[in-house]
C-alpha positions as MATLAB code, in Angstrom:
seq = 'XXXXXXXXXXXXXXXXXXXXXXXXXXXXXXXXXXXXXXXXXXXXXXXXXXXXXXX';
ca = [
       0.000    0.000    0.000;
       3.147    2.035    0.538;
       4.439    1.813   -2.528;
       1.359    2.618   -4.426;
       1.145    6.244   -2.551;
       4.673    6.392   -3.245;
       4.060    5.853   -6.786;
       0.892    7.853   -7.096;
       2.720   10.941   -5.120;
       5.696    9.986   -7.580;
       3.660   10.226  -10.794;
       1.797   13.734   -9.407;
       5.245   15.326   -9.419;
       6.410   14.225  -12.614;
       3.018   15.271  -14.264;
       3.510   18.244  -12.332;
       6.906   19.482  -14.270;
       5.460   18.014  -17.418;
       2.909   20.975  -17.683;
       5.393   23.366  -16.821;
       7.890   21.924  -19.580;
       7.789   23.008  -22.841;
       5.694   20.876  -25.660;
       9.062   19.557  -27.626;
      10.780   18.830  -24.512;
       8.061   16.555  -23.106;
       7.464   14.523  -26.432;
      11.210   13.959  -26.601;
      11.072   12.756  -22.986;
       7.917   10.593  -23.807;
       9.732    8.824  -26.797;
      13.083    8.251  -25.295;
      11.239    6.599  -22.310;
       8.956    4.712  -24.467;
      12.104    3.290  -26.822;
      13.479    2.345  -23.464;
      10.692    0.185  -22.308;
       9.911   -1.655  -25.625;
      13.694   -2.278  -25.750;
      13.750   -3.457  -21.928;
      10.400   -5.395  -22.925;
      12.151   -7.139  -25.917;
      15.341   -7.688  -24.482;
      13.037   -9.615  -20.740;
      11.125  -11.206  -23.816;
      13.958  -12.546  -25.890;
      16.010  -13.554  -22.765;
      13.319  -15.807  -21.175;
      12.988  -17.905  -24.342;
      16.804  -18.414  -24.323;
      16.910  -19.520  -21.017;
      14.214  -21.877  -20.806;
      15.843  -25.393  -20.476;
      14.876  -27.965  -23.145;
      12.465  -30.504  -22.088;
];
């Protein structure tokens, strides 16, 4: 329950500066962090397959 106030009190101030940002700066910021996460995504994805043991 802690961490979900954390998070929620987290995600307030980053939506916060995100208003206060300019336009260009916080579409950059969106697409870096969304190349990040389908690269973490593929790499989690791609590495569980490899390490599954043949049956």
């Amino acid at each position: 329950m802690l961490f979900l106030v954390a998070a929620l009190l987290l995600l307030g101030v980053v939506l916060g500066t995100v208003a206060h940002a300019p336009l260009s700066f916080s579409v950059v910021a969106g697409v870096v962090i969304a190349v990040w996460l389908a690269v973490f995504a593929f790499r989690e994805r791609h590495g569980r397959r490899r390490s599954t043991p043949a049956r």
